[in-house]
C-alpha positions in Angstrom: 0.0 0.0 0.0 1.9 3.4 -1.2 1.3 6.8 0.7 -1.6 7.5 -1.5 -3.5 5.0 0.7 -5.3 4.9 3.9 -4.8 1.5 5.8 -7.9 2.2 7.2 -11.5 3.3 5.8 -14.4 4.8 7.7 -17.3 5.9 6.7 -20.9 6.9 7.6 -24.0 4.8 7.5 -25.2 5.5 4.7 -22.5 5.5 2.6 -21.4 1.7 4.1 -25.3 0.9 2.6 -24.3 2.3 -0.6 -21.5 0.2 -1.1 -22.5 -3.0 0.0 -25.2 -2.5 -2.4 -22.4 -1.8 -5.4 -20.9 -5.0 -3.5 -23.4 -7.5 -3.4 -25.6 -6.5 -7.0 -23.0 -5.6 -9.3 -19.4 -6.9 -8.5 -18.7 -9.7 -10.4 -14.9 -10.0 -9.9 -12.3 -10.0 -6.8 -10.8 -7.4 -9.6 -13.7 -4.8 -9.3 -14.0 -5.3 -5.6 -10.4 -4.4 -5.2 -10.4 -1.5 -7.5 -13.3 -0.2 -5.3 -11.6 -0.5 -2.2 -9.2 1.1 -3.4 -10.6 4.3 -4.7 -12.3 4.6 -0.8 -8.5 3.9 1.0 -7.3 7.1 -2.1 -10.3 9.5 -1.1 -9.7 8.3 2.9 -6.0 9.1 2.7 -6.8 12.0 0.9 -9.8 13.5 2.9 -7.9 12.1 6.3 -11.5 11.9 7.9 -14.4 9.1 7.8 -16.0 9.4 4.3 -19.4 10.4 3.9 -21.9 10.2 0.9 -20.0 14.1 0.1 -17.2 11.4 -1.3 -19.3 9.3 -3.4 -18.6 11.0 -7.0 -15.2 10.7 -6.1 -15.3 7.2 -5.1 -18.2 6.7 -8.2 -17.9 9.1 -10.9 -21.4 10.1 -12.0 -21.4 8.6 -15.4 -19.9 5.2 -14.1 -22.8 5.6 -11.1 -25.3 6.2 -13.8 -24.6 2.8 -15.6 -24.0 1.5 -12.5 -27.4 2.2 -11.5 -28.8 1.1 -14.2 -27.5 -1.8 -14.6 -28.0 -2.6 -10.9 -31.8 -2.2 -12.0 -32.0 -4.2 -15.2 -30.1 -7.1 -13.1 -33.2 -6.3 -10.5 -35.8 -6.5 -12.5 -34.4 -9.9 -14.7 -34.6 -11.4 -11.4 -38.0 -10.5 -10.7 -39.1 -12.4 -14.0 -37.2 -15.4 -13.1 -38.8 -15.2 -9.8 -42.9 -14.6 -11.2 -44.4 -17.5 -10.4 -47.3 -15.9 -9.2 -49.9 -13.1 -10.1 -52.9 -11.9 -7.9 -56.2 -9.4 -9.5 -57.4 -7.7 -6.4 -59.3 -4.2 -6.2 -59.2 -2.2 -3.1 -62.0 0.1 -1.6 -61.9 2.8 1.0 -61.2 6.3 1.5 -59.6 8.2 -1.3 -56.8 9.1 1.0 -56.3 5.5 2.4 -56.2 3.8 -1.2 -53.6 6.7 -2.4 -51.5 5.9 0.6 -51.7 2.0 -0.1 -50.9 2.7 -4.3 -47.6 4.7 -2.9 -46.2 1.6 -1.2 -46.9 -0.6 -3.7 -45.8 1.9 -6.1 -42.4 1.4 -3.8 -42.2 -1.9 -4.5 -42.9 -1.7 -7.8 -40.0 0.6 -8.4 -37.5 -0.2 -6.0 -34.2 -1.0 -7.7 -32.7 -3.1 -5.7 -33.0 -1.8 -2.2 -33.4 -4.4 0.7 -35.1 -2.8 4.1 -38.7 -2.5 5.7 -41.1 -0.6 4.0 -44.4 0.3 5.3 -47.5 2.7 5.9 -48.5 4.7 9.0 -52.0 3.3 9.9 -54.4 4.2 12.4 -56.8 1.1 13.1 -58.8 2.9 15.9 -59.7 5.8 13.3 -60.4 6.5 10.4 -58.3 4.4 8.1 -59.9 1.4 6.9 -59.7 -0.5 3.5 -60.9 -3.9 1.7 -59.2 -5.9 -0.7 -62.0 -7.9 -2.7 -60.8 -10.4 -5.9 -60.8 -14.1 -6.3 -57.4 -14.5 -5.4 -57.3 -12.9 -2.0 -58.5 -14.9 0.9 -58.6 -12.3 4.2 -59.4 -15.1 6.4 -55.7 -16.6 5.6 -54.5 -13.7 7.4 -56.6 -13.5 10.3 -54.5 -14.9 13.2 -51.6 -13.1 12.0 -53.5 -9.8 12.0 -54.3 -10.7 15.5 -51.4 -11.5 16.7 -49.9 -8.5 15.3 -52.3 -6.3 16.7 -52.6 -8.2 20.4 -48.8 -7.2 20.9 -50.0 -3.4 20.5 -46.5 -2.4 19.8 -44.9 0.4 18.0 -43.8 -0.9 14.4 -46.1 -4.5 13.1 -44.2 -5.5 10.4 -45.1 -8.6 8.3 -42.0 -11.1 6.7 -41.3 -13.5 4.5 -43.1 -16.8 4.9 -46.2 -14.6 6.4 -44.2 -14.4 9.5 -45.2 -11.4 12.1 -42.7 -9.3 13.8 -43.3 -6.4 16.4 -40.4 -3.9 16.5 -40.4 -1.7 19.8 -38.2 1.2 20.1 -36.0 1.7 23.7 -35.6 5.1 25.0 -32.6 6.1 27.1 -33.7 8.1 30.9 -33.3 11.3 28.6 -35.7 9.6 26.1 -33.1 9.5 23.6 -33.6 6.6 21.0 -31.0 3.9 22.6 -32.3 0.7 20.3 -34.6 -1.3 18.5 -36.2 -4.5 20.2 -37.5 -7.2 17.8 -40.0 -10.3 19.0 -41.4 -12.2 16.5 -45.1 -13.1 17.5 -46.2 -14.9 14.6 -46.6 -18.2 13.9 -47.3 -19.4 17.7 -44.5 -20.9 18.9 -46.0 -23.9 19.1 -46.3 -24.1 15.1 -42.6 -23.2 14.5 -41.1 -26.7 14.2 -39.1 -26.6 17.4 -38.0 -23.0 16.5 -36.9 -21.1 19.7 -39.1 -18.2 20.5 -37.3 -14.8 18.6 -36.6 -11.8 20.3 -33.7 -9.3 20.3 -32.8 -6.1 20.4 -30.2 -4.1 17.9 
């Protein structure tokens, strides 16, 4: 490593996302990752600070981030094809505002490039916000006891996972009521119906 490199790269949260991103969708070669690597341990030995998303156009020009990014979604969306096994014709009724609000998230879906995280919608069940899904391929009696078992934990964040698992996500405050961490129980299947899984819970 000459002088022109940093031994050591840090670097913000959200520019660590960004590049395990690059990582994991595009790479294809020990040869790209190392040439990635290092153009951050150039800009860290340059900057001599933790990097931020300020150093990304350095790190990823804008044209090669372009193609990047496009390419990133093409390989996205090829594996969504390989992956349509299924299709589902539903209509959904309710307030104007509630039915915009659940078009934006599946709009997020729809258009998400490549992204993995939780995506959801802010929804109060004790006012007005209330919706039905009618077609012949939903069933909303499949979803009944994990509806309930979501909304029994009456929790902070319900969030539903693969497999039609149910997790509740609670946030823990600090004596100043400073956000400390993020506890996680999983509530759904019953533990009883999880094959000798151990009950899920833990904090991050």
């Amino acid at each position: 490593m000459d002088n022109k490199q940093s031994a050591v790269i840090a670097c913000d949260v959200t520019l660590f996302i960004r590049l395990l991103e690059i990582a994991r969708e595009e790479l294809k070669s020990d040869e790209q990752l190392h040439d990635l690597v290092e153009r951050c341990s150039e800009q860290a030995a340059a900057k001599g600070d933790f990097l931020t998303m300020d150093d990304y156009e350095t790190i990823m020009p804008p044209a090669e981030d372009k193609a990047l990014g496009a390419s990133i979604k093409i390989n996205a969306a090829n594996r969504l094809r390989a992956r349509a096994e299924a299709s589902a014709k539903i209509t959904i009724e309710g307030s104007q505002e509630c039915v915009d609000r659940v078009l934006a998230l599946l709009g997020v879906l729809h258009n998400n490039g490549g992204h993995s995280g939780t995506f959801g919608i802010d929804w109060d069940g004790d006012g007005a916000d209330s919706i039905r899904v009618k077609g012949k391929d939903f069933n909303p009696k499949k979803y009944r006891d994990l509806t309930n078992a979501l909304s029994d934990y009456g929790r902070h964040f319900e969030i539903v996972s693969e497999g039609g698992t149910g997790y509740v996500h609670n946030p823990i405050y600090d004596e100043d009521e400073n956000y400390a961490r993020m506890k996680s129980t999983k509530v759904y299947p019953p533990e009883d119906q999880r094959d000798n899984e151990p009950a899920m819970e833990h904090e991050e």
